[in-house]
C-alpha positions in Angstrom: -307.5 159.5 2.0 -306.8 163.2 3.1 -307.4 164.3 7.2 -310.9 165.9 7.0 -310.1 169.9 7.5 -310.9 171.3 11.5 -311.4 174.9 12.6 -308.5 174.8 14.5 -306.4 174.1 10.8 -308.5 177.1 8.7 -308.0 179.4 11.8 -304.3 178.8 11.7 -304.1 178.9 7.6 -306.5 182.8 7.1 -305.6 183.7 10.4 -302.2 183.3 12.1 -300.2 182.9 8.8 -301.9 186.9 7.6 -298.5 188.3 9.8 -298.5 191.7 7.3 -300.1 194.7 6.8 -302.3 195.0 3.3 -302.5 197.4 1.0 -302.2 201.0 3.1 -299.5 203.0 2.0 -299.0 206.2 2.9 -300.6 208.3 0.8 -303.7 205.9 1.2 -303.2 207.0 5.0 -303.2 210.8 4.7 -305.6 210.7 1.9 -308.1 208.9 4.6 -307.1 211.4 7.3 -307.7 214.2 5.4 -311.4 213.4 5.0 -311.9 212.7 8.6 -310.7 215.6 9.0 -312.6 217.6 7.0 -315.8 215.7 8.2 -314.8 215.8 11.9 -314.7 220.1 10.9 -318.0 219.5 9.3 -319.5 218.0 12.1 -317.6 220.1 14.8 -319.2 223.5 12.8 -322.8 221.8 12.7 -322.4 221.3 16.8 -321.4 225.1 17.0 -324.1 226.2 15.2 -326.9 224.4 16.5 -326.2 224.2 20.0 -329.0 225.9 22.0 -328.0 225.5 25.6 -326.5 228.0 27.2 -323.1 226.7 28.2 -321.4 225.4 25.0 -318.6 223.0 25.5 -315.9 223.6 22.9 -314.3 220.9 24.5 -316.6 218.1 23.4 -317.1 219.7 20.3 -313.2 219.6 19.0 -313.1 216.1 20.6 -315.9 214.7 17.7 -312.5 215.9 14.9 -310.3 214.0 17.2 -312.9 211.1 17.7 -313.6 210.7 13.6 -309.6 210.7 12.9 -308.9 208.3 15.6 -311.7 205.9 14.5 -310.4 205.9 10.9 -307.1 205.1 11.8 -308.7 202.0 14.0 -310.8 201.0 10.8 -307.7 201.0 8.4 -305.5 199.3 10.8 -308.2 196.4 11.5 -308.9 196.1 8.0 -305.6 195.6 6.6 -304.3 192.8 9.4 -306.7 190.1 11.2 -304.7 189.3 14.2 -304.1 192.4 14.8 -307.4 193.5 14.4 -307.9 191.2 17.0 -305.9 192.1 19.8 -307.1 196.0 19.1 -310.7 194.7 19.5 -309.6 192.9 22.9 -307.9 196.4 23.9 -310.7 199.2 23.0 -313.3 195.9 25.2 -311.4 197.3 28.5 -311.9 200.9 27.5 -314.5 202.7 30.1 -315.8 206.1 29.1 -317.4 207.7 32.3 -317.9 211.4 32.0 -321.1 212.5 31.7 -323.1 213.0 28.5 -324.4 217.3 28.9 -327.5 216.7 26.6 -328.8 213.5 24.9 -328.4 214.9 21.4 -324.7 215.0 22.8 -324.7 211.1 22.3 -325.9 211.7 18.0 -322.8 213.7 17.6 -320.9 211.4 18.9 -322.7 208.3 17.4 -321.9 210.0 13.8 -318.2 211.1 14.7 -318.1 207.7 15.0 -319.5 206.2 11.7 -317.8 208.8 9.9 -314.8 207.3 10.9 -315.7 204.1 9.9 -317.0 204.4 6.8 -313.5 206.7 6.2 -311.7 203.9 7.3 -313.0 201.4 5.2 -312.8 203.5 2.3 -316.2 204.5 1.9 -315.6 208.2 0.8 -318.6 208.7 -1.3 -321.0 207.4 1.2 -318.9 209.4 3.8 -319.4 212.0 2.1 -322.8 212.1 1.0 -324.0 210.8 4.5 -322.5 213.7 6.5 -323.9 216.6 4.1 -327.3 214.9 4.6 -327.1 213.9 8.3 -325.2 217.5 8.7 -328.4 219.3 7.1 -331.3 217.2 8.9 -329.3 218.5 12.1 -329.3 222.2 11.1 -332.8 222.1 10.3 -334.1 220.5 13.3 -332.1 222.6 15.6 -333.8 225.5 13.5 -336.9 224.2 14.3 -336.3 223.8 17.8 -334.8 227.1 18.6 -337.4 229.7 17.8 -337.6 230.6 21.1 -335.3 233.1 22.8 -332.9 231.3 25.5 -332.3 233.5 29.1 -330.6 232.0 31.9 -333.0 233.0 35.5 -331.1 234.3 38.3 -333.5 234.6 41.5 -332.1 236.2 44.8 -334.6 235.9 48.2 -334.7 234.6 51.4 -334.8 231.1 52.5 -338.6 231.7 53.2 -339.4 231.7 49.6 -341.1 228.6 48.3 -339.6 227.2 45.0 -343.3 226.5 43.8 -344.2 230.0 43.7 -341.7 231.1 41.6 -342.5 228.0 39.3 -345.8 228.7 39.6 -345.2 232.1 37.9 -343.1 230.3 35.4 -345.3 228.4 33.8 -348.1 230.8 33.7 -345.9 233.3 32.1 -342.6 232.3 31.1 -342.9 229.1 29.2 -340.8 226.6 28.9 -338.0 226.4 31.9 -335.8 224.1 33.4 -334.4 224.1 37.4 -330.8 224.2 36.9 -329.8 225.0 40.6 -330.1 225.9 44.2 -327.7 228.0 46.4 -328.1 228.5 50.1 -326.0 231.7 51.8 -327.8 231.6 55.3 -330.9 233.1 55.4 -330.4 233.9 51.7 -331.3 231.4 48.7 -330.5 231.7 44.6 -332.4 230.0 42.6 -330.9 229.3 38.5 -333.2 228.2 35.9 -332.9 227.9 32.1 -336.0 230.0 30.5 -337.5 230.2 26.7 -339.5 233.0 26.0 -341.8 233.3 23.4 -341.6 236.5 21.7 -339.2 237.7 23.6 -341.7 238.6 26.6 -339.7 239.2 29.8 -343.4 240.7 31.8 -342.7 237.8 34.4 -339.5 239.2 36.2 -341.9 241.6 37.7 -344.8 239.0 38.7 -341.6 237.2 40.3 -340.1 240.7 41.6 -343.2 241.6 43.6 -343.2 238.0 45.4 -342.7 238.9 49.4 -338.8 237.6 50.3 -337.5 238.5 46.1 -334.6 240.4 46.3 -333.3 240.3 42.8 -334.3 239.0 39.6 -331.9 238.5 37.0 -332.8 237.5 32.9 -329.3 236.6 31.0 -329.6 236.2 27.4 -327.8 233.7 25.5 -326.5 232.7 22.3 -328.9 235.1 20.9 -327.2 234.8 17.0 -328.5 230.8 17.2 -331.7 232.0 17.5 -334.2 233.0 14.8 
């Protein structure tokens, strides 16, 4: 009568006897880098063109090429050796990523550098493929969408005295949409920074915010203006 079979015996017959790589030569290899490259420069230009903040990072934006080649070449080396596959997933578990994120659609763009690469890796190419020209298209449009308005960046020089609630006050009565980027203090002296999207391109408010008692300078900086509608 045979021993009945225990994990421990199919873990060590699939498992630790599976000592070779599979299947990946090296053509296979550069084939599958090629499209994550490609993809990575598909999603890289996408990034470019939609970004409507006014301080692009081409730093994070090359890094989603690098990210989709690196994940593809993770995916084919897990898929084409077990243990291996698991010590790697052991490795990347210790891996801490703490710089900050600039904008949450940051995080998509990441998220689909990502799948790209695995979907690459696994040997997917069609579904790469068709899902990046889709996903890549959905983006444009949306960012379209979002970015009819012009983008300025606020510069406001006056003294200490000032109260921040005015000036916002003024804002959204006249300007729109803004955001508070930042505050600097020279002595008596203050400089307030704010991210501002005008509608129709109507800058009236600089002098509402001009005439405030304690304004010294008002400052509208456009940006990005050949993103914009």
């Amino acid at each position: 009568m045979s021993k009945p079979l225990t994990f421990q015996d199919i873990f060590k017959n699939n498992f630790l006897n599976s000592q070779t790589f599979e299947g990946i030569t090296l053509n296979q290899l550069l084939i599958a880098l090629l499209f994550a490259f490609l993809a990575g420069m598909f999603i890289y230009l996408i990034y470019r063109v939609s970004d409507n903040t006014p301080a692009f990072v081409n730093s994070f934006a090359v890094s989603l090429v690098a990210l989709t080649m690196i994940t593809t070449v993770v995916i084919m080396t897990i898929t084409s050796n077990i243990l291996l596959s698991l010590g790697m997933v052991g490795a990347l578990s210790i891996v801490r990523f703490r710089t900050a994120v600039k904008e949450a659609i940051d995080i998509i763009y990441m998220f689909w550098a990502i799948t790209m690469g695995i979907t690459i890796g696994a040997g997917f190419y069609f579904i790469a493929t068709v899902g990046c020209l889709i996903i890549g298209l959905v983006l444009f449009a949306m960012s379209r969408i979002g970015g009819r308005e012009n983008l300025f960046v606020l510069v406001i020089n006056a003294r200490q005295t000032v109260n921040q609630n005015q000036l916002e006050e003024i804002l959204r009565e006249r300007a729109g949409k803004f955001r508070f980027k930042a505050k600097s203090a020279f002595g008596e002296a203050a400089e307030w920074t704010y991210e501002v999207r005008l509608k129709k391109g109507d800058s009236g408010f600089t002098d509402s915010l001009a005439a405030l008692e304690g304004v010294e300078n008002v400052n509208l900086v456009a940006f990005k203006n050949h993103n914009v509608l």
